[in-house]
RODRENDREN-778625 format. One record per residue (C-alpha): x, y, z; residue in one letter. Coordinates in steps of 0.25 Angstrom, whole numbers, padded with zeros to 4 digits, always signed. Layout:
<recs>
XYZa;...
</recs>
This chain:
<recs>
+0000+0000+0000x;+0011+0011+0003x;+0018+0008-0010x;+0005+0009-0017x;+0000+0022-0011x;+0015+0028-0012x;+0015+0025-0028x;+0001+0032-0029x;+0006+0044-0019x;+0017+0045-0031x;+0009+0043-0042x;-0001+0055-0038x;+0011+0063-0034x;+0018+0065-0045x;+0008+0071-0056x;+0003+0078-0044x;+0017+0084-0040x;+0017+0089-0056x;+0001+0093-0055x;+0005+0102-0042x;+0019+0106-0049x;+0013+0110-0062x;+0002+0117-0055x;+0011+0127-0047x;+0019+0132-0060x;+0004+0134-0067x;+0001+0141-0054x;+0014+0149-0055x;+0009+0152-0070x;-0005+0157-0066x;+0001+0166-0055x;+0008+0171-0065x;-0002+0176-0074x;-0013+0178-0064x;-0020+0167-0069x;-0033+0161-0061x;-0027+0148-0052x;-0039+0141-0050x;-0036+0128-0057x;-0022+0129-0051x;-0027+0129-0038x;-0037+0116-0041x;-0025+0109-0046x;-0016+0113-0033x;-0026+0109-0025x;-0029+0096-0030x;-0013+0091-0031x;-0013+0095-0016x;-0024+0087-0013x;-0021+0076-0022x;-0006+0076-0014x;-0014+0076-0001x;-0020+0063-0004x;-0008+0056-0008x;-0002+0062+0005x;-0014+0056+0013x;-0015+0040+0008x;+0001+0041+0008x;-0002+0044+0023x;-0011+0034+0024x;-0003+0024+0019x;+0009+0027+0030x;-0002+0027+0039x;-0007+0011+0035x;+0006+0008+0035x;+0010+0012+0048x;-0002+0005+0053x;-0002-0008+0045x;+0014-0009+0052x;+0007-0005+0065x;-0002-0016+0063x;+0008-0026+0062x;+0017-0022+0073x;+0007-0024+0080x;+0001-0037+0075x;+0016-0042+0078x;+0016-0037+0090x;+0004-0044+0095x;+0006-0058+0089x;+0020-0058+0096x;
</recs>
């Protein structure tokens, strides 16, 4: 499970990174020439909150982990 949600955590970050990344410079642009940063703002927003997901099941994972190795430490411990 921690190898399968570590490849999908890369997989979403990386065209996200480049999303983000590119969305700055065209932000950088719009500032520029005063342009209206509506649609720049809704692309921002949505990289952030895609990231924040990512964050949260990589979290998750660690958290079953640790709780899985809890688990048998414990079982160990008792049948000994």
């Amino acid at each position: 499970m921690g190898r399968l949600t570590a490849n999908i955590a890369h997989e979403i970050r990386n065209p996200l990174s480049a999303i983000n990344h590119a969305a700055e410079l065209l932000g950088e642009e719009l500032l520029e020439n005063n342009t209206d940063s509506r649609l720049l703002r809704i692309i921002c927003d949505n990289t952030q909150r895609l990231n924040k997901i990512v964050q949260d099941v990589l979290q998750l994972n660690g958290v079953i982990f640790q709780n899985q190795k809890q688990l048998k430490y414990m079982s160990l411990f008792i049948s000994f």
